[in-house]
C-alpha distance (Angstrom), angle and dihedral (degrees) to the residues before:
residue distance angle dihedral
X1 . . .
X2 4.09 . .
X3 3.75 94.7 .
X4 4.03 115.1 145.6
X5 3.97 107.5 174.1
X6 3.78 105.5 167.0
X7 3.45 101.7 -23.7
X8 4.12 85.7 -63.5
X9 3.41 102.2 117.1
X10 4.50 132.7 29.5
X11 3.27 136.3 -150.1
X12 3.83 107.7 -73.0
X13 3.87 92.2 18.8
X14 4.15 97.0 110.9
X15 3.43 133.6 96.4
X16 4.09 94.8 -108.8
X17 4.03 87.0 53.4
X18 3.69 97.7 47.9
X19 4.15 90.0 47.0
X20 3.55 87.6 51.5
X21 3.85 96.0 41.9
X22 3.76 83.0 51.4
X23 3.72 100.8 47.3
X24 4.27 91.7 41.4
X25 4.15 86.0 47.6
X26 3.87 86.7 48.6
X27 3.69 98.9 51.7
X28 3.63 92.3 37.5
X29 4.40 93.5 57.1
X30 3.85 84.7 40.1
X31 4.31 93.5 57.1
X32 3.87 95.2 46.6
X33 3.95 84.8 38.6
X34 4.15 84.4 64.0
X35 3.25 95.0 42.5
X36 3.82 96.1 48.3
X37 3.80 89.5 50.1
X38 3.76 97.8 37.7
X39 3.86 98.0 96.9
X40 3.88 93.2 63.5
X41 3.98 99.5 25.4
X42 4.16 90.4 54.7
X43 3.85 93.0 59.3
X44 4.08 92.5 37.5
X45 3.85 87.7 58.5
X46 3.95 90.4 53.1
X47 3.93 101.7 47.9
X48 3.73 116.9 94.1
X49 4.30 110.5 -96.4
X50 3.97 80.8 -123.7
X51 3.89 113.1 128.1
X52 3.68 94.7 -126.6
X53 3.70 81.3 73.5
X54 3.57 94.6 57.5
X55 3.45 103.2 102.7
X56 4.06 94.7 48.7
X57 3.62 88.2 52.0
X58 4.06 93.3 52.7
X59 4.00 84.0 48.9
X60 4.42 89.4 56.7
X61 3.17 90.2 56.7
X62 3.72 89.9 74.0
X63 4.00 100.3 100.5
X64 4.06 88.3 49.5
X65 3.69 99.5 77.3
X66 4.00 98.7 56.1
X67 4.22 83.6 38.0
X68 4.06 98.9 54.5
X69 4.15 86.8 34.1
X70 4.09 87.3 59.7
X71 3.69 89.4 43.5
X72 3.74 89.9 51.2
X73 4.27 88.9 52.3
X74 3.97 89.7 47.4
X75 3.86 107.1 46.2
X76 4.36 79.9 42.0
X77 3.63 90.2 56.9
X78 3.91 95.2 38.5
X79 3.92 107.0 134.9
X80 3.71 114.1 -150.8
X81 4.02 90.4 -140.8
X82 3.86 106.2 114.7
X83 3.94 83.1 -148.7
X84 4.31 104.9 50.2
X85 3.87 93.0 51.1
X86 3.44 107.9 146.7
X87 4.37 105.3 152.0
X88 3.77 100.4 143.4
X89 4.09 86.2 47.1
X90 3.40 93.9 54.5
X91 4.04 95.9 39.2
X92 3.54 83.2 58.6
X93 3.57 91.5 47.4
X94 3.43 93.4 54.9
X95 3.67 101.6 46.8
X96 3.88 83.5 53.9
X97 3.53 100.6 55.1
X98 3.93 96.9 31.3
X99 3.80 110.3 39.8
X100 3.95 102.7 81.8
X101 4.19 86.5 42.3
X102 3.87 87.3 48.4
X103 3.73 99.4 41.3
X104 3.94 91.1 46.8
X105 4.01 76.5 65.1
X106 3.01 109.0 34.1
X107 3.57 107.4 45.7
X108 4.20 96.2 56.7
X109 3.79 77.3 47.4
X110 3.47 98.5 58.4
X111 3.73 93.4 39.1
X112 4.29 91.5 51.1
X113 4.47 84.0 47.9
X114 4.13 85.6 52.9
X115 3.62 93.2 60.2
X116 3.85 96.6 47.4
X117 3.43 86.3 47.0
X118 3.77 95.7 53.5
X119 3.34 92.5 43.7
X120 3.80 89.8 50.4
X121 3.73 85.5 52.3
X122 3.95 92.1 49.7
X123 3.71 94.3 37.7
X124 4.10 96.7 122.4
X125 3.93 94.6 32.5
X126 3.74 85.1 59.3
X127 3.99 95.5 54.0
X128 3.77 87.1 -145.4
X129 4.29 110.2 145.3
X130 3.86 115.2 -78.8
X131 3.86 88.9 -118.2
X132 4.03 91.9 75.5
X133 3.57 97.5 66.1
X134 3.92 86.4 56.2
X135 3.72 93.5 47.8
X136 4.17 81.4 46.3
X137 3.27 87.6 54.0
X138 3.73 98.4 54.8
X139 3.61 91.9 44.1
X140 3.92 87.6 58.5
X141 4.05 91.7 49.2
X142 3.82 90.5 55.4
X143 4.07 91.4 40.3
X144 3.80 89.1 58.0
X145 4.17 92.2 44.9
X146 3.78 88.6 55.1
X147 2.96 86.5 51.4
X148 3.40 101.8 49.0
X149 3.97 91.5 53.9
X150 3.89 85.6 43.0
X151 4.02 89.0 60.6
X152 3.76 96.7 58.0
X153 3.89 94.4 33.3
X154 3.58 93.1 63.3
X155 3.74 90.9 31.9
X156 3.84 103.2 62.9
X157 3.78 92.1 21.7
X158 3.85 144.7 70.1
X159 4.38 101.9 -135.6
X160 3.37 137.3 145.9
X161 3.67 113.5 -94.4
X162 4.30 81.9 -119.7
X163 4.26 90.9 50.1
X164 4.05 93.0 43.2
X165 4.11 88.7 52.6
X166 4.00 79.9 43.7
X167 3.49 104.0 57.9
X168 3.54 93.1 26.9
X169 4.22 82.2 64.6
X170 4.05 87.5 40.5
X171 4.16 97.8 55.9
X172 3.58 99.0 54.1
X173 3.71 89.4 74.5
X174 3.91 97.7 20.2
X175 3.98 94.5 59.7
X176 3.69 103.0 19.4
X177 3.55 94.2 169.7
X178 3.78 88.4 68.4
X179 3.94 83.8 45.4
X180 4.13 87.3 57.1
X181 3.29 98.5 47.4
X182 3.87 101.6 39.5
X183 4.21 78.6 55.7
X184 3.34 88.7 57.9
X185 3.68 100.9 46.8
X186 3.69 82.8 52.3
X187 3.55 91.7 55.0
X188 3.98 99.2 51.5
X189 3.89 82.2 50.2
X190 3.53 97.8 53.8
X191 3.59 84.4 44.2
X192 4.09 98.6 58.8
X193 2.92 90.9 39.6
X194 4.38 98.3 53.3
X195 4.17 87.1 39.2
X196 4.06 92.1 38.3
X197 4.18 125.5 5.7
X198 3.60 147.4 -109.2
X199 3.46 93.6 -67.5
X200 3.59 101.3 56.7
X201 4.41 83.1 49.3
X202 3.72 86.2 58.5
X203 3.30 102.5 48.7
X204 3.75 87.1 59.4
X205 3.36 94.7 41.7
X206 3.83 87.7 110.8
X207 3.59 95.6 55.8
X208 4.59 94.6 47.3
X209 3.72 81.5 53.3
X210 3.80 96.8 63.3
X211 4.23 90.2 33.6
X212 3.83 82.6 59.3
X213 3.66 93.3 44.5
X214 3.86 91.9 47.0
X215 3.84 92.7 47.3
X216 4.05 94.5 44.4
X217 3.86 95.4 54.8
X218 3.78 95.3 100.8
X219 3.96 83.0 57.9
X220 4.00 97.2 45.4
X221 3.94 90.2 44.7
X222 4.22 82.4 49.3
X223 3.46 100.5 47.7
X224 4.00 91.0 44.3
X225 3.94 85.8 53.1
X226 3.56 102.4 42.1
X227 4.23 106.9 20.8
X228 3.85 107.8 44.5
X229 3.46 137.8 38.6
């Protein structure tokens, strides 16, 4: 980790400093990511799991956006140099500079997934056909993969609120790779949290955050090449 062999390699520069650079930045982004998200996670953890509850739960989720979106910005600006650390700076940073672009996302968002998930919840009462809670369905799957692309977009990037939602809509079929494997992120987390809870989806909030980054660098490297100077 301290090795200097003809002015080669610094301080911080080895393999051993860079995994523990890594693992401190890591646990660092995924502290201030629970305490970003704690005001709407605490009372989600409390309400019943019964689907009348559905909408309220939707509406907690409120402080997650700007959280995972400053996550995003850190673990993307993680240096590897066991001496330039800086991870709750630049979480803060992010959250700064992102929250109002996120929010002005992520709120209408959140609002559009509470009323397919009351109508999900109301789905018999209503007498409407079987087949619209399936077409409901899908319409939530491809909310939350905009959303998905939205999140780093507006992350890493300086875009009208109007162009993020834009090429949010445009990557799911230009880099449908990223579209794949954001689904499947999507799935394992809909997955912990139906076999375990919220919780449990929090505490690895950290680790989504850099699966999402890792799957959506076809779209960063496109939108670098193609949308800014």
């Amino acid at each position: 980790m301290t090795i200097q062999t003809g002015g080669t390699r610094q301080f911080g520069e080895g393999p051993l400093a860079q995994v523990t650079a890594l693992v401190y930045s890591l646990l660092t982004v995924e502290l201030f990511t629970l305490l970003a998200i704690a005001p709407g996670v605490v009372p989600l953890l409390v309400l019943d799991r019964d689907a009348s509850n559905a909408p309220l739960a939707v509406a907690c989720m409120l402080p997650v956006g700007p959280a995972v979106s400053a996550a995003l910005f850190a673990l993307r600006h993680h240096r590897g140099d066991l001496t330039d650390l800086r991870p709750a700076a630049e979480f803060w940073r992010g959250y700064r500079l992102n929250a109002g672009g996120v929010l002005r996302l992520w709120a209408p968002w959140l609002a559009g997934m509470a009323v397919i998930a009351e109508n999900l919840v109301h789905l018999k009462a209503s007498g409407v056909p079987g087949w619209w809670g399936a077409v409901l369905v899908v319409i939530a799957a491809v909310a939350l993969l905009w959303m998905a692309n939205a999140l780093v977009i507006v992350s890493l990037f300086a875009f009208r609120t109007v162009d993020v939602a834009r090429l949010s809509v445009y990557f799911l079929g230009r880099t449908r790779g990223v579209t794949l494997g954001n689904l499947c992120l999507l799935i394992v987390a809909f997955g912990i949290v139906d076999i375990a809870s919220e919780a449990v989806l929090a505490v690895l909030a950290v680790v989504f955050a850099g699966a999402l980054l890792r799957t959506a660098d076809p779209l960063i490297r496109q939108v670098k090449e193609e949308f800014t100077a």
